[in-house]
C-alpha positions as CSV (number, residue, x, y, z in Angstrom):
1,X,-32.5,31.1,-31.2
2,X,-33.8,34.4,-32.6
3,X,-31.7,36.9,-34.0
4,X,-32.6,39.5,-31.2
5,X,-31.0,37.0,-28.6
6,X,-28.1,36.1,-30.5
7,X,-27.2,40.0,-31.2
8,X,-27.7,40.0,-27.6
9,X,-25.3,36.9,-26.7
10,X,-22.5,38.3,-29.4
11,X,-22.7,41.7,-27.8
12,X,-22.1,40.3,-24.4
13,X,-19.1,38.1,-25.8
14,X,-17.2,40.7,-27.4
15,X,-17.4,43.7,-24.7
16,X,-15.2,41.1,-22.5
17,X,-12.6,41.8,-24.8
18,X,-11.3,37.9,-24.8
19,X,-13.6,36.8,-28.0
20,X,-14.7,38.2,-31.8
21,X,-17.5,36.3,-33.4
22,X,-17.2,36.1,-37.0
23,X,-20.9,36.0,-38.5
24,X,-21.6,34.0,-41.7
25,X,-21.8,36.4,-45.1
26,X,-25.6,36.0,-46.1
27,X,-25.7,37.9,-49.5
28,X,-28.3,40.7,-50.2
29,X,-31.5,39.9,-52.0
30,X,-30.9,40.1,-56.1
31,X,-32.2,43.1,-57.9
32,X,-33.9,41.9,-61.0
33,X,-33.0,45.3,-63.1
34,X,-30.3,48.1,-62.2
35,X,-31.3,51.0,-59.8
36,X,-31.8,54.1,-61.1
37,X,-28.6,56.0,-62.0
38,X,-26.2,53.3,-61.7
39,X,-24.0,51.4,-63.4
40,X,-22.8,47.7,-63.5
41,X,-20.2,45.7,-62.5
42,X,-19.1,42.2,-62.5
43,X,-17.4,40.5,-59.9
44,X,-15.4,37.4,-61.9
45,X,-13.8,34.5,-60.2
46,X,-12.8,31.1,-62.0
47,X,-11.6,27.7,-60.6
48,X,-9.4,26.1,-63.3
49,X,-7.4,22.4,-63.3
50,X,-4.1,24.5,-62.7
51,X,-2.4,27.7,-62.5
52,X,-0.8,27.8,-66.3
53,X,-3.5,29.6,-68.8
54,X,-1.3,28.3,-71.8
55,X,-2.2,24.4,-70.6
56,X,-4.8,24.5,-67.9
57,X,-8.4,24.9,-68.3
58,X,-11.2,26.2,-66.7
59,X,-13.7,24.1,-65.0
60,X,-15.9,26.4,-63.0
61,X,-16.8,30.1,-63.7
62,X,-18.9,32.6,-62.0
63,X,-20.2,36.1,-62.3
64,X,-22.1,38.3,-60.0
65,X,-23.1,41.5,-61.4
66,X,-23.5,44.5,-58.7
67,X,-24.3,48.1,-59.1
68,X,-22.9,51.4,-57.9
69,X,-23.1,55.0,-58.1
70,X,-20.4,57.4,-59.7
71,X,-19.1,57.9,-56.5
72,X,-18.4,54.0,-56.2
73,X,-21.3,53.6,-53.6
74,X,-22.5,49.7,-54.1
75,X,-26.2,49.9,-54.0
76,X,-27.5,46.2,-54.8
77,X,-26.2,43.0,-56.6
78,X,-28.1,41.5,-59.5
79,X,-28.6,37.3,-60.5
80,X,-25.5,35.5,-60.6
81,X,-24.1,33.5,-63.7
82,X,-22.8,30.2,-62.8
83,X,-21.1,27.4,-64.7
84,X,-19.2,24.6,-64.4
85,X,-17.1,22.7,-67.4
86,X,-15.6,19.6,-68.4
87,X,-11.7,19.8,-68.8
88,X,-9.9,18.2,-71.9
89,X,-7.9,15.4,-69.1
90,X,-9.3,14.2,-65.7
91,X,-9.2,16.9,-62.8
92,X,-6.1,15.6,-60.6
93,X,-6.9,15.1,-56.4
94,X,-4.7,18.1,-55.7
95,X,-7.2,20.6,-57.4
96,X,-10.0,18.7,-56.1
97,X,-8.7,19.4,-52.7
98,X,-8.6,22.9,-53.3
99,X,-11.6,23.6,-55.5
100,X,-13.8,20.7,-53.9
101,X,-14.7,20.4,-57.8
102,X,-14.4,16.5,-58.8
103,X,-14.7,14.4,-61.9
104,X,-18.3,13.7,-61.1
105,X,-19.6,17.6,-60.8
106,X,-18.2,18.1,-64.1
107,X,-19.2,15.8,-66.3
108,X,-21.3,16.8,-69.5
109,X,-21.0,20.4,-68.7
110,X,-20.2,23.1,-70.7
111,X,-19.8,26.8,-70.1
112,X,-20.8,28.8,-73.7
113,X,-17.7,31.7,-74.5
114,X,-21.3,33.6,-76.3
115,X,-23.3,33.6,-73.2
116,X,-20.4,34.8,-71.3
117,X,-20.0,37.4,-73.0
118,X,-23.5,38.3,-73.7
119,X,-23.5,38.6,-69.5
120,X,-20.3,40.5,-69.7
121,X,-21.5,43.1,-71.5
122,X,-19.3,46.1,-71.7
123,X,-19.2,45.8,-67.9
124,X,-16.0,46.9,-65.6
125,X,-15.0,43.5,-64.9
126,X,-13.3,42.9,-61.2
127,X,-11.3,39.9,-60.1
128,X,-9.9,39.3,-56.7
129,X,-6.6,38.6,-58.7
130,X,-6.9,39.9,-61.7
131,X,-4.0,39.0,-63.3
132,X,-4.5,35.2,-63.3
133,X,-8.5,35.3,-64.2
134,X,-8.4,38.1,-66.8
135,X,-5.5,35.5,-68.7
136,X,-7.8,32.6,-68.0
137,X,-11.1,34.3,-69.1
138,X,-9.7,36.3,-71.9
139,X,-8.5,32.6,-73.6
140,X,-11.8,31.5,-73.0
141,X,-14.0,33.9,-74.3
142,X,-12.2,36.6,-76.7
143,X,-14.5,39.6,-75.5
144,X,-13.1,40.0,-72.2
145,X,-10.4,41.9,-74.5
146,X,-12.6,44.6,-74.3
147,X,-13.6,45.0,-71.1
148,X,-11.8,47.4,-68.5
149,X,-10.8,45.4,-65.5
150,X,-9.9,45.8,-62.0
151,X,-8.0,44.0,-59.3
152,X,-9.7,43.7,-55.6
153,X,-6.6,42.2,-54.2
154,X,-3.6,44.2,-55.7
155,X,-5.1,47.6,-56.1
156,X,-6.9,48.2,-53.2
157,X,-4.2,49.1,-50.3
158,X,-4.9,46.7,-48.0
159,X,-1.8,46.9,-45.8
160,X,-2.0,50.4,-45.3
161,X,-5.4,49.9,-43.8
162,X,-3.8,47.2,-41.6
163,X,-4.8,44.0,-43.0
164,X,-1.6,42.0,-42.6
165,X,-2.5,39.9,-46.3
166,X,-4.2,40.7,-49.0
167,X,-5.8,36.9,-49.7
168,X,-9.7,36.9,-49.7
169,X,-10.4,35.0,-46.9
170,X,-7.7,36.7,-44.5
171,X,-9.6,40.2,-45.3
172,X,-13.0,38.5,-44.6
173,X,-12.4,37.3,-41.3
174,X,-10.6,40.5,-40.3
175,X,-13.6,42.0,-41.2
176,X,-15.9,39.8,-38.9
177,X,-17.5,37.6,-41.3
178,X,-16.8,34.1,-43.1
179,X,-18.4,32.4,-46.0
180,X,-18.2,29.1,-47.7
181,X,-15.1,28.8,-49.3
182,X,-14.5,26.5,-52.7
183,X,-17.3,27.5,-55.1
184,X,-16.4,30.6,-57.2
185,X,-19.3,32.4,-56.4
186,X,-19.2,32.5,-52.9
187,X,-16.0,34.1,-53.7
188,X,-17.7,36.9,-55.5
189,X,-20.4,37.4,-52.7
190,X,-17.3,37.7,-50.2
191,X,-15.3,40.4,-52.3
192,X,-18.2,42.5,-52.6
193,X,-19.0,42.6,-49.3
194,X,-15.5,43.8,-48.9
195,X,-15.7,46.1,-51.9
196,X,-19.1,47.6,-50.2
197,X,-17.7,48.3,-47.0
198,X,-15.5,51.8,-45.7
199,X,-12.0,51.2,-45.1
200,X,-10.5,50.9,-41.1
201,X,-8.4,53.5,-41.5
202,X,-8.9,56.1,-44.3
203,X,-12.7,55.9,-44.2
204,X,-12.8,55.8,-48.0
205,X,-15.4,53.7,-49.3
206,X,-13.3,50.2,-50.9
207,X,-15.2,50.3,-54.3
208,X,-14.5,54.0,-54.4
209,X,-10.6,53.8,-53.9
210,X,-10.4,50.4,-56.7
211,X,-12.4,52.9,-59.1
212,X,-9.8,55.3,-58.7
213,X,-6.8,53.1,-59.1
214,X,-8.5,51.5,-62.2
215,X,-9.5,54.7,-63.9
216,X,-5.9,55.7,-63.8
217,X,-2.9,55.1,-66.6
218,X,0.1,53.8,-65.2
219,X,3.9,53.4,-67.3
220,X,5.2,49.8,-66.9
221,X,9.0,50.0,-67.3
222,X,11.1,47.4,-67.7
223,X,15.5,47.8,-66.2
224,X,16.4,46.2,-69.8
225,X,19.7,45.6,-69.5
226,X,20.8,46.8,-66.0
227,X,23.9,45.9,-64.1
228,X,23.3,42.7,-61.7
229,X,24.6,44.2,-59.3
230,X,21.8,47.0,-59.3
231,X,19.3,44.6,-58.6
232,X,18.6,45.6,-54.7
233,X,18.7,48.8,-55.4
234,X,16.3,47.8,-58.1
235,X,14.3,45.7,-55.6
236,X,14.3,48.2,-52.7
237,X,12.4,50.7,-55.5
238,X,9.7,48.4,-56.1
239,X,11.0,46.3,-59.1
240,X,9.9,42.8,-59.4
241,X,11.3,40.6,-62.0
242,X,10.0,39.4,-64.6
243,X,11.4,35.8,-66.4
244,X,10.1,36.9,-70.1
245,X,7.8,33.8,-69.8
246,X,4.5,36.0,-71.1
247,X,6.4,37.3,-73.9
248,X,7.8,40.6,-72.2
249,X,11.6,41.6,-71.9
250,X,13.3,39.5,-69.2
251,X,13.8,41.9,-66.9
252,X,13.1,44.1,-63.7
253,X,10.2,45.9,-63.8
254,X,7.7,48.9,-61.9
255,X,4.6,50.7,-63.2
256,X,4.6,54.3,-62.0
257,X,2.0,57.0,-62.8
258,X,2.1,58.4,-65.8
259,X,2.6,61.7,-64.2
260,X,6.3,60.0,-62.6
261,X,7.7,58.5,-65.2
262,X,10.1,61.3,-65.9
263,X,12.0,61.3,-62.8
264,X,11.7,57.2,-62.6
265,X,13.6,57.5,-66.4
266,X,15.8,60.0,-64.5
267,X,16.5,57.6,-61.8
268,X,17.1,54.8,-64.3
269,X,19.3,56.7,-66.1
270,X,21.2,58.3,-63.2
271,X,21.3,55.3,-60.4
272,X,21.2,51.8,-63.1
273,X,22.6,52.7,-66.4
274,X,24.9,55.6,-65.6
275,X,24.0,57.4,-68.9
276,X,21.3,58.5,-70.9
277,X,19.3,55.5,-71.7
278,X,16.4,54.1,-73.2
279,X,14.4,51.3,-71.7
280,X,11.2,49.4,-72.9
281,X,8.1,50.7,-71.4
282,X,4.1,49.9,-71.7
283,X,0.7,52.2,-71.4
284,X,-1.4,50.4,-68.8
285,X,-4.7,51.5,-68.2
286,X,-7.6,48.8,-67.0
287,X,-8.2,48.0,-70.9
288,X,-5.2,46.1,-70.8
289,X,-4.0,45.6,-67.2
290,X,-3.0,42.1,-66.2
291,X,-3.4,41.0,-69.4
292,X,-1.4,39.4,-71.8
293,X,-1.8,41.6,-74.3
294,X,0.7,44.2,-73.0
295,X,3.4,45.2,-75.7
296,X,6.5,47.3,-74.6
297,X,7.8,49.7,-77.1
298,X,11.4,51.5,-76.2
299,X,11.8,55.4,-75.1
């Protein structure tokens, strides 16, 4: 059938109201150097043998660069990177299942941490959640210390625009496409789709509004200390807890622009602690977002 007759048949299908025909992502022809006046960016996207960075391993990694204008218009994609690795024990049927990545595929192969970050670069790196591949990659290969970074999934407000989850594949087919699903860098085609597209409801281009939430400084403070029985107050706030597992204080936590934290110490210090107090807090800013590598110093 040619496309002019399937347009025609998909038109016809969705005036009656009754159906919505999802159409398969086909990614844009690769740009073998960056437009004019751009700059890059790398969409990121690892599977790994398990959902620990401290014991679990990496076995498939891929990178798609993309380019975009100061505004945070995407104007073209470049040649992916693509790699798959052999993990230190056998992958278990369980992550099979959800990678589709066996034994077999991997064996032999290596990904090198030099390469990686040779295509890295000093590149805005974005993850469609960040805060379990920046821990992953930044083990692997040291560089992506250095790299700003940016969350597709957590920064980007997708409920507001009425998407009722945030998970990749929800967002694509409420957008009206699918894609195969599995191989990391089908994931990256599929969240820069989304990242290229306007938004339902504000109209703002999605790149745009990461860009702005990325090139922001937030103050991650942590409820050291409070009462127990201030934790729903706490939760209704925004607070989520935080076990202490990644080395941070075991405690209930919020980042707030830095422009707020006054009157959030105000409200900790009125609402929680009853007193003046001081709490630990963090600078965030995308050098050192969803990494590991946040330190909270008391004020």
């Amino acid at each position: 059938m040619d496309s002019a007759s399937a347009a025609e048949m998909i038109a016809k299908l969705e005036a009656n109201g009754d159906y919505r025909v999802l159409r398969r992502l086909r990614p844009a022809k690769t740009l073998r150097e960056a437009p004019l006046g751009t700059r890059r960016a790398i969409l990121a996207d690892v599977e790994t043998t398990g959902l620990d960075c401290e014991k679990d391993e990496i076995i498939e990694l891929a990178m798609v660069p993309f380019f975009y204008t100061h505004f945070g218009e995407i104007v073209g994609i470049g040649a992916p990177f693509e790699g798959l690795r052999q993990p230190a024990k056998p992958i278990l049927s369980e992550v099979t299942k959800l990678t589709g990545i066996d034994n077999a595929m991997v064996e032999g192969k290596v990904i090198n941490p030099d390469e990686v970050a040779a295509f890295a670069g000093t590149s805005l790196v974005v993850a469609h959640n960040a805060a379990f591949d920046r821990r992953f990659l930044e083990r692997f290969c040291h560089a992506f210390a250095e790299n700003p970074w940016a969350c597709s999934m957590s920064e980007v407000k997708w409920r507001d625009e009425g998407f009722e989850s945030s998970k990749l594949a929800f967002l694509a087919m409420s957008s009206g496409f699918y894609y195969s699903k599995h191989r990391a860098v089908h994931d990256c085609y599929a969240t820069i789709e989304l990242l290229s597209r306007p938004l339902p409801v504000s109209g703002e281009q999605t790149f745009s509004a990461l860009l702005v939430s990325a090139r922001g400084k937030t103050i991650r403070c942590w409820a050291e200390g409070s009462p127990f029985d201030a934790k729903d107050i706490l939760k209704q706030r925004g607070y989520r807890w935080s076990g202490g597992e990644d080395g941070t204080p075991r405690a209930w936590w919020i980042d707030v622009p830095d422009t707020d934290f006054p009157a959030e110490k105000a409200f900790l210090c009125a609402e929680i602690y009853k007193r003046d107090a001081t709490f630990p807090t963090a600078e965030i800013t995308a050098f050192n977002r969803y990494s590991e590598r946040v330190k909270p110093v008391t004020r």
